[in-house]
C-alpha positions as CSV (number, residue, x, y, z in Angstrom):
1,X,158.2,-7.4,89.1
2,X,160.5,-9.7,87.2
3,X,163.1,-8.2,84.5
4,X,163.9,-10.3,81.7
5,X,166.7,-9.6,78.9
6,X,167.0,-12.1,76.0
7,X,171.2,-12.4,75.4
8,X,172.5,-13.5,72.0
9,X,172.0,-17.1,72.3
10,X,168.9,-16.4,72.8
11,X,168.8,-16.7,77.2
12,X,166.3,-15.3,79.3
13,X,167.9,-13.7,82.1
14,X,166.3,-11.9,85.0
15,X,166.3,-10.2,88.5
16,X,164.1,-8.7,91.1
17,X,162.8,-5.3,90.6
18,X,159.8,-4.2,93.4
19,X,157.8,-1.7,91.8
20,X,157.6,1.5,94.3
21,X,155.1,4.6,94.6
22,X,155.5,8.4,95.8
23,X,154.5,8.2,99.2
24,X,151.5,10.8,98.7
25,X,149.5,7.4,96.9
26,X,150.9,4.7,98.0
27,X,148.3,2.8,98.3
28,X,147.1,2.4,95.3
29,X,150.7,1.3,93.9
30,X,151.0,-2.4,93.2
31,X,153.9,-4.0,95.5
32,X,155.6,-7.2,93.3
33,X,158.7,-9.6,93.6
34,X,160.0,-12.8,92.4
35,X,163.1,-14.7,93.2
36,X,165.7,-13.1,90.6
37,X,168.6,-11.8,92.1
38,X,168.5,-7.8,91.2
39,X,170.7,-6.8,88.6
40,X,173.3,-3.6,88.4
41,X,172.0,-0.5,88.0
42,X,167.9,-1.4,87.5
43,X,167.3,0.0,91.1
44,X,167.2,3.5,89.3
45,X,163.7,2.3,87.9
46,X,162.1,3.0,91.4
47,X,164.5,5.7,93.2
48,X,161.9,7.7,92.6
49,X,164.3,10.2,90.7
50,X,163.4,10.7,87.2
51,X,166.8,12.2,86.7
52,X,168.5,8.4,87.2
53,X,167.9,5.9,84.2
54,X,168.9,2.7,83.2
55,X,169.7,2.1,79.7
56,X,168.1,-0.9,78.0
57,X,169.5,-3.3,75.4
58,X,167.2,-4.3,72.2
59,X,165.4,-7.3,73.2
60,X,164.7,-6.2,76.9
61,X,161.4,-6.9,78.1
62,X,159.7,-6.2,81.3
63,X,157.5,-9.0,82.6
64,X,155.3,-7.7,85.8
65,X,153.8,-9.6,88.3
66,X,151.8,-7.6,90.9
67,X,150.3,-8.5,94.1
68,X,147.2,-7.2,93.0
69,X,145.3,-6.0,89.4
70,X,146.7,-3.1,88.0
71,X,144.9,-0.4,85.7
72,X,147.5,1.4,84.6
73,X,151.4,2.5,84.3
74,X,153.2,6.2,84.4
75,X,156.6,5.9,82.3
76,X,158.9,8.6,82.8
77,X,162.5,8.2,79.9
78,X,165.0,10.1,79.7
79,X,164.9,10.5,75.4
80,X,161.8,9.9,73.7
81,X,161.1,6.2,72.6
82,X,158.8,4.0,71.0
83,X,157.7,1.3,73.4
84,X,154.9,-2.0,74.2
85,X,152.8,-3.0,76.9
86,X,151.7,-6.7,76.2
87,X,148.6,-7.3,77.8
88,X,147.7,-11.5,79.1
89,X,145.3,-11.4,76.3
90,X,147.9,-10.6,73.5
91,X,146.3,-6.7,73.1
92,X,149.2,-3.7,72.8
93,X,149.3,-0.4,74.2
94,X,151.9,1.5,72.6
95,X,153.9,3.9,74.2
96,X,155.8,6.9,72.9
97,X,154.3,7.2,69.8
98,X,153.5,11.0,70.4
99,X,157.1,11.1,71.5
100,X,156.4,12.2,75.4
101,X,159.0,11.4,78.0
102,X,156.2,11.6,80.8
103,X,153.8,9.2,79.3
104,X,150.2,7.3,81.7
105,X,149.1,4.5,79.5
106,X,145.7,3.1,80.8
107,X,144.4,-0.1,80.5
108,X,141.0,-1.0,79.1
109,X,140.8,-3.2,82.0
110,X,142.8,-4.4,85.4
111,X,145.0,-7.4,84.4
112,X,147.0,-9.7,87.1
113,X,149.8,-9.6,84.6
114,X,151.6,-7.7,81.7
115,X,154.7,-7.2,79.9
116,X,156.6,-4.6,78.8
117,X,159.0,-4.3,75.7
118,X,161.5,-2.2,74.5
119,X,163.8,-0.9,71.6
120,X,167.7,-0.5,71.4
121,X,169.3,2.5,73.9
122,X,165.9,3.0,75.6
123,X,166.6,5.5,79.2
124,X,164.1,4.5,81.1
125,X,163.7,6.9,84.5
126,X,160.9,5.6,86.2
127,X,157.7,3.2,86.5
128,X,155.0,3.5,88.6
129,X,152.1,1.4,88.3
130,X,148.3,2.1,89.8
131,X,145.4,-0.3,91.1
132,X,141.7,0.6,90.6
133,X,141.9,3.4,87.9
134,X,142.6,6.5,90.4
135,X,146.0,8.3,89.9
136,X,147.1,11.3,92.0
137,X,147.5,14.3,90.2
138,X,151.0,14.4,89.8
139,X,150.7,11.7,87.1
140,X,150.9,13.3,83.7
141,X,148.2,12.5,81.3
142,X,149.4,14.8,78.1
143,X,147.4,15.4,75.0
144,X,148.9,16.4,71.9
145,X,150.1,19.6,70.8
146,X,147.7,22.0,69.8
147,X,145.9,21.4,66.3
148,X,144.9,25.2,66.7
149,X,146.4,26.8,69.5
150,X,144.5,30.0,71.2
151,X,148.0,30.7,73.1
152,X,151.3,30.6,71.6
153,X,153.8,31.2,74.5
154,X,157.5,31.1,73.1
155,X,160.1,31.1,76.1
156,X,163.8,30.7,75.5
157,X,164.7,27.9,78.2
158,X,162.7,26.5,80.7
159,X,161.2,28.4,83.1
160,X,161.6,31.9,80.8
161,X,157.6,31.4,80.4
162,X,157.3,32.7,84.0
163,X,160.1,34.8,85.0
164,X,159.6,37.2,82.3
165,X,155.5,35.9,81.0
166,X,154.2,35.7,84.8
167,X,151.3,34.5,85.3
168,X,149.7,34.4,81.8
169,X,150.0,30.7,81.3
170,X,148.6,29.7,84.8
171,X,145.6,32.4,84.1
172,X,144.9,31.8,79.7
173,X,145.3,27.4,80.2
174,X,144.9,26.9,84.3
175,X,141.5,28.8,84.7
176,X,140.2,30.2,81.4
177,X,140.9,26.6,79.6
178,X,142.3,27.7,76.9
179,X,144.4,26.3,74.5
180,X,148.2,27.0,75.0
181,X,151.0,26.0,73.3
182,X,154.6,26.2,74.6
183,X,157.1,26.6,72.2
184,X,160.8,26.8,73.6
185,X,163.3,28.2,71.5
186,X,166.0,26.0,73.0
187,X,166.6,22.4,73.6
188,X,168.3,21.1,76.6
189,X,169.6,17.9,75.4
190,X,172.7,18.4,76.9
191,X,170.8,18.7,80.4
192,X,168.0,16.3,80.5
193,X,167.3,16.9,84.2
194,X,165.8,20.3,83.1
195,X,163.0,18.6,80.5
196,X,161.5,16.7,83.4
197,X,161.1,20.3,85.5
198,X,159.7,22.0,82.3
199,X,157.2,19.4,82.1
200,X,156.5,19.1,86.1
201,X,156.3,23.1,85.9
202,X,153.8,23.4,83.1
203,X,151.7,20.7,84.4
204,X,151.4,22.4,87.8
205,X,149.8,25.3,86.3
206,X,147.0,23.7,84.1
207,X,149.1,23.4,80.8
208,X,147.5,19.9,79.2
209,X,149.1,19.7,75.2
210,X,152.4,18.6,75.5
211,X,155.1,21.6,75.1
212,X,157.6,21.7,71.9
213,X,160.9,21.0,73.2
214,X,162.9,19.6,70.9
215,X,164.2,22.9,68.6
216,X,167.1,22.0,66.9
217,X,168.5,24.7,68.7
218,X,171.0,23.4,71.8
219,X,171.1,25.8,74.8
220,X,174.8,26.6,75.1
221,X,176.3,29.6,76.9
222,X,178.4,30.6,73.9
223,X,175.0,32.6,72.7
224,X,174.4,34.2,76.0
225,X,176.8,37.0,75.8
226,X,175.3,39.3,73.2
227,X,172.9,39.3,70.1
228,X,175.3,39.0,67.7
229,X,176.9,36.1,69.5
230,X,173.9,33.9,69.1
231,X,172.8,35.1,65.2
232,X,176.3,34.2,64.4
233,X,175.6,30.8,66.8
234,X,172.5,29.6,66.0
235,X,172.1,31.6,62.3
236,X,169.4,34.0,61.7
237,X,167.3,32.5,58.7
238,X,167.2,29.0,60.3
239,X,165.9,30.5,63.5
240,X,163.5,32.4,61.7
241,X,162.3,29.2,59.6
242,X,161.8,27.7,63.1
243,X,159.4,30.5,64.3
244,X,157.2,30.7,60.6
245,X,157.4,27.0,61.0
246,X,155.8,26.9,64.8
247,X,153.5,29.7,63.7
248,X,152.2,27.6,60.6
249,X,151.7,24.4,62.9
250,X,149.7,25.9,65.9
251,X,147.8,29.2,64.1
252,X,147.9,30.6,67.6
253,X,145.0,33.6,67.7
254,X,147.7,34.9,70.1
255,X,151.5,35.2,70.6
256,X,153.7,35.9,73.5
257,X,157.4,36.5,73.3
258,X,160.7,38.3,74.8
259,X,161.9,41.7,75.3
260,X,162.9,42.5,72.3
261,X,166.7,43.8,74.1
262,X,167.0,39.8,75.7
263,X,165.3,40.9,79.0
264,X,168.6,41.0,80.8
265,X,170.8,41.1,77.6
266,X,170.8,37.6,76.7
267,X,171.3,37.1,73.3
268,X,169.2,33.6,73.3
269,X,166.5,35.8,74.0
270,X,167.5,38.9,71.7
271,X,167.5,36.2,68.7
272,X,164.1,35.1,69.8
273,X,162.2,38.3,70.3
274,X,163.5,39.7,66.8
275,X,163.0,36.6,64.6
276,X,159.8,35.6,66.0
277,X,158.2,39.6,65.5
278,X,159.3,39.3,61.5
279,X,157.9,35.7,61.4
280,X,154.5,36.7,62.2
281,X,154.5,39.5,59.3
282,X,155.3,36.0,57.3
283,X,153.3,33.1,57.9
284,X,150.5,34.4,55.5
285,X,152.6,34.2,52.5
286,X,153.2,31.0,51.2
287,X,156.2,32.5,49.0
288,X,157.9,32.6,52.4
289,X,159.6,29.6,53.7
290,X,157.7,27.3,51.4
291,X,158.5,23.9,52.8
292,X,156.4,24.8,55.9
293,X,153.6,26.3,54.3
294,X,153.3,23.3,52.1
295,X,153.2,20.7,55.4
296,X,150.8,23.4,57.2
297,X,149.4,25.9,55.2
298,X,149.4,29.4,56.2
299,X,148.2,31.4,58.2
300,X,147.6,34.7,59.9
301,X,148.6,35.8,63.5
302,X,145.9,38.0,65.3
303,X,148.2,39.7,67.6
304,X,152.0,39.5,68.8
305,X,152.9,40.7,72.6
306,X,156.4,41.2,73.3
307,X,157.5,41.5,77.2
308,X,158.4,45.2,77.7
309,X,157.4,46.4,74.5
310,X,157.2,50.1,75.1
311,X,154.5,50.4,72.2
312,X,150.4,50.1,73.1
313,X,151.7,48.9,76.6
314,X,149.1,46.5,78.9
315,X,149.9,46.0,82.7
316,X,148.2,42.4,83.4
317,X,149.4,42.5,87.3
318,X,149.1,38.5,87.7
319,X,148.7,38.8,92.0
320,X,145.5,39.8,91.7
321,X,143.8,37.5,89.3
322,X,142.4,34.8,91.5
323,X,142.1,30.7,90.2
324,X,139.1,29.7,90.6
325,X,140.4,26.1,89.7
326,X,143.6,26.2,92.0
327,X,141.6,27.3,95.4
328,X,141.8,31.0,95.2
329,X,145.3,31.4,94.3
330,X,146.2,34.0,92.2
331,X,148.0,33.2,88.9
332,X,151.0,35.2,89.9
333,X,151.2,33.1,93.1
334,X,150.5,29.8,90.3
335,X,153.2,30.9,87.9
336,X,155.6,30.6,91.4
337,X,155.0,27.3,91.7
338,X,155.6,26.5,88.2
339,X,158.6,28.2,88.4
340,X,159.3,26.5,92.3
341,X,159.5,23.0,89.8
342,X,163.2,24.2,88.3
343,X,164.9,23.4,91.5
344,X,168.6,22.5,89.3
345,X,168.3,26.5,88.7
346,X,168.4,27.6,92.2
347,X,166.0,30.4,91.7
348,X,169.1,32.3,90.3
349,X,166.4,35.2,89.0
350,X,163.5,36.4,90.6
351,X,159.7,36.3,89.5
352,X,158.6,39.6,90.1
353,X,156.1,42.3,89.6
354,X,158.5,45.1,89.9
355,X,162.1,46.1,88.8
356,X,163.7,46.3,85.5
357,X,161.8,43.0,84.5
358,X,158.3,43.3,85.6
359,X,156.4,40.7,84.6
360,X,153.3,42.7,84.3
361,X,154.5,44.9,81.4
362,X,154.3,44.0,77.9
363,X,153.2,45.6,74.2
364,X,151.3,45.0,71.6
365,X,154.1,44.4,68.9
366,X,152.0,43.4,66.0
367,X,148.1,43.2,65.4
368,X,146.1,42.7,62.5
369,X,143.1,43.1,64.8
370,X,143.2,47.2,65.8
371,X,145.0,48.2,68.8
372,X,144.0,47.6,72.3
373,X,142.2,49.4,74.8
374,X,143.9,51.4,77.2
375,X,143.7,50.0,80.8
376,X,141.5,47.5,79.8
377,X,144.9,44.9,79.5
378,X,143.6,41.9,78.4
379,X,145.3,40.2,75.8
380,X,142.7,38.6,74.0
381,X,140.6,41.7,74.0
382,X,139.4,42.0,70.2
383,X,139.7,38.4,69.3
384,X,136.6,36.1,69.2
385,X,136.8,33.4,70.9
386,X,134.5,30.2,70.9
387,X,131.4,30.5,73.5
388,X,132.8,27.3,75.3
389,X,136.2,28.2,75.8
390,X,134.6,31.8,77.4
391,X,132.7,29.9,79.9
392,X,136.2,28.9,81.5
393,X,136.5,32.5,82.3
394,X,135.7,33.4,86.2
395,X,133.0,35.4,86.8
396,X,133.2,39.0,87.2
397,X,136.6,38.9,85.9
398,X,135.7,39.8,82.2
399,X,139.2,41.8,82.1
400,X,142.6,41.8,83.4
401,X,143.1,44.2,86.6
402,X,145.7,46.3,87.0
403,X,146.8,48.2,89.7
404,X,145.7,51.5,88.6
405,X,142.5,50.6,87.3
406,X,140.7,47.8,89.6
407,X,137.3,47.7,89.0
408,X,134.3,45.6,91.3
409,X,134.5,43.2,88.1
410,X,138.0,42.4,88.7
411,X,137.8,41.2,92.3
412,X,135.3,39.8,93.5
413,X,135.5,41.9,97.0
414,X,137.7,44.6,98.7
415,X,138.9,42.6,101.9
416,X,139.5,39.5,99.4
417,X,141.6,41.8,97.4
418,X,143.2,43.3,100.2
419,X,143.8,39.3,101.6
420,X,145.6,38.4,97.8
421,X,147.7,41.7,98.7
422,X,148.5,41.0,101.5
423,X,149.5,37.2,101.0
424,X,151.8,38.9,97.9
425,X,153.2,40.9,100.1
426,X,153.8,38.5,102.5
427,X,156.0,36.8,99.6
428,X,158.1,39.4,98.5
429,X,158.9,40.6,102.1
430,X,160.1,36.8,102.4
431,X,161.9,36.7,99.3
432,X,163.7,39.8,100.3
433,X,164.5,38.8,103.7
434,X,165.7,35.2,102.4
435,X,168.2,37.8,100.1
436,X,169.3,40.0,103.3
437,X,170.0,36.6,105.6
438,X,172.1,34.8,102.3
439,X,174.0,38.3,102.3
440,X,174.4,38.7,106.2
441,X,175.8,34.9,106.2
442,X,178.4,35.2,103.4
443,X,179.8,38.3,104.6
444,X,180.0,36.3,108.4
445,X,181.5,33.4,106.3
446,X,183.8,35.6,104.7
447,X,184.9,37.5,108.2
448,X,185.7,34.1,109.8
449,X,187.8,33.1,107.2
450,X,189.9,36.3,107.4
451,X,189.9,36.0,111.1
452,X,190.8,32.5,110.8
453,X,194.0,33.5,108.5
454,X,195.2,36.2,110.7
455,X,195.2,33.9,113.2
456,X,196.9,31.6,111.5
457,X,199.7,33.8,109.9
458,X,200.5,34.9,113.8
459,X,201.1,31.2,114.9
460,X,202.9,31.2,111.9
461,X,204.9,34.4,112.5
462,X,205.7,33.1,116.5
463,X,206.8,30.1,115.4
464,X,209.6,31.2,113.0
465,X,210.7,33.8,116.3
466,X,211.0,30.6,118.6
467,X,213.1,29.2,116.4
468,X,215.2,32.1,115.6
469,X,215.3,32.3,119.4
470,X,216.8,29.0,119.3
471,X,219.4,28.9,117.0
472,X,220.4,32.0,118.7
């Protein structure tokens, strides 16, 4: 693959850029060169690290060569951008016109040849281009955002939707198939790296409409300490515009938010839980917030779960809701591989179905459709949905099991369930003794050291004798 970039005087230079796969389907990467020398800093096209970019000048334009026909490119940027592909018969694809940062573009048909253009301050991460139509599945083919969401999930920061929302994505878009929106309160423009795990993350557990991530709202640590810290931060009425706005665009049947006390304390997440359970009271009346009901219209929100809402409480316990559509997992077992995807946070919380933040516990907040059904727990129960999207369900699993009330409709057999048990608790038993061993070694670490100075403060100590001895 050759790289051209036309200067002011209107000069085509170029370079040598070979065009590299992940080594799971190589094979169906095309392999190109040319005789340019390479240029500085373009070898971050095909590290294979979406987190290293090279920023492009206005003008640049990509001219690819491949060794064989090619059917298709995966783009990853690091800022959302408008961009071409030129095809030898003069048709365009454009890219990034639905803003995505993970972007496939397909081609109606395998050319020998194309070329790529750009505009002005493009990042562009990575490029991977595919032979004969097959693409592995870690290649990103986003629709839209939801027209009319089933699902409304708003998490603070990526990976909130499943520390404190478990499984409920992996189970509502991964198996039943339906459709989910992911709102997040927060952007993380000031750490890109985490955008490309959010979006890794929700595609590994069946999310397919492209996530809202761009909140005028900056993630910042200066909100963290305490509610009042982020109202006076962020301001109240403009995050409350946000969630009436969100509502008005998606009409989610459903919504899933915070604890209402910030889950840990956090105010991000104190902000989020209280402006978001007043904006659903308001997205019917067109008298509030009037701009967005006159770009979307209103609308009326079916039902409003908050994690830990003490109020008509449900106990969805995730582990033992297995995925049909990811091999038998369960969705709590899915929502850990989501979460797995967020490796810059070093699992700094846990993802659990215990403790102070269970992520099986939640409350029915707000309904307009009657309250639920004790132990029945599922979230949708009372809302109609299209015939279609209840064939996604698996069958015998009409509701949500719980612990204390597992019926022969929620698994499909004792020793399976007793198997999913015993794989969970397989996993927490590791995830504990990964805990004790981290402990064990830093109080080792810290022994040696201490050791290691008392040691040293005696060599010290008989040095400064010896000489006194000597000047003696």
């Amino acid at each position: 693959m050759s790289f051209f970039r036309q200067d002011s005087a209107g000069i085509l230079s170029g370079f040598w850029l070979p065009l590299r796969s992940r080594t799971a389907f190589r094979r169906n990467v095309c392999h190109v060169s040319c005789d340019a020398q390479p240029g500085k800093g373009f070898g971050k096209l095909h590290d294979e690290n979406a987190n290293t970019c090279y920023q492009l000048t206005g003008g640049t334009r990509l001219k690819i060569q491949p060794e064989s026909a090619v059917s298709g490119i995966y783009c990853i940027f690091q800022m959302p951008c408008e961009w071409k592909v030129i095809l030898p018969d003069g048709s365009v694809k454009n890219g990034g016109a639905d803003g995505f940062i993970h972007e496939y573009v397909a081609f109606d048909r395998s050319v020998d040849a194309f070329e790529m253009e750009f505009p002005d301050g493009a990042r562009f991460g990575e490029l991977y281009a595919f032979a004969d139509g097959r693409i592995p599945d870690w290649v990103q083919v986003w629709e839209p955002p939801c027209e009319k969401a089933d699902l409304m999930v708003v998490p603070t920061h990526a990976d909130d939707e499943y520390l404190w929302f478990g499984g409920a994505i992996p189970y509502y878009a991964g198996e039943l198939g339906y459709n989910v929106q992911v709102v997040y309160l927060t952007n993380h423009n000031n750490a890109r790296y985490r955008c490309h795990e959010l979006l890794d993350g929700l595609w590994t557990v069946g999310v397919r409409h492209y996530p809202v991530m761009n909140s005028p709202f900056l993630d910042d640590k200066a909100v963290k300490s305490s509610y009042k810290s982020a109202k006076e931060y962020y301001g109240y009425e403009k995050v409350l515009a946000f969630q009436v706005e969100m509502l008005r665009r998606f009409s989610p049947r459903v919504v899933l938010g915070h604890d209402i006390g910030g889950e840990y304390g956090h105010g991000a997440h104190q902000i989020n839980a209280r402006t978001l359970l007043e904006a659903v009271t308001l997205t019917s009346d067109p008298a509030s917030f009037p701009e967005s009901a006159e770009k979307y219209g209103t609308c009326t929100v079916e039902k409003c779960y908050l994690h830990l809402w003490k109020e008509n409480p449900i106990e969805v316990t995730w582990s033992r809701i297995p995925l049909s559509r990811f091999g038998g997992k369960s969705s709590f077992d899915v929502a850990y591989e989501g979460y797995a995807c967020h490796k810059s946070q070093g699992m700094i919380h846990l993802l659990q179905e215990e403790g102070p933040n269970d992520c099986r516990l939640f409350g029915l907040a707000y309904t307009t459709v009657g309250s639920d059904t004790p132990g029945k727990n599922d979230m949708f129960e009372q809302i109609d949905m299209p015939a279609g999207e209840e064939e996604g369900q698996p069958e015998g699993d009409s509701a949500v099991s719980t612990e204390t009330d597992v019926s022969e409709s929620d698994v499909r057999s004792d020793d399976s369930a007793e198997q999913r048990e015993e794989a969970t608790g397989r996993s927490t038993v590791f995830s504990r003794f990964t805990l004790v061993i981290a402990a064990v070694l830093t109080v080792l670490l810290i022994v040696i050291v201490t050791v290691r100075m008392i040691i040293l403060r005696q060599q010290i100590l008989i040095i400064k004798r010896k000489k006194q001895a000597q000047r003696q």
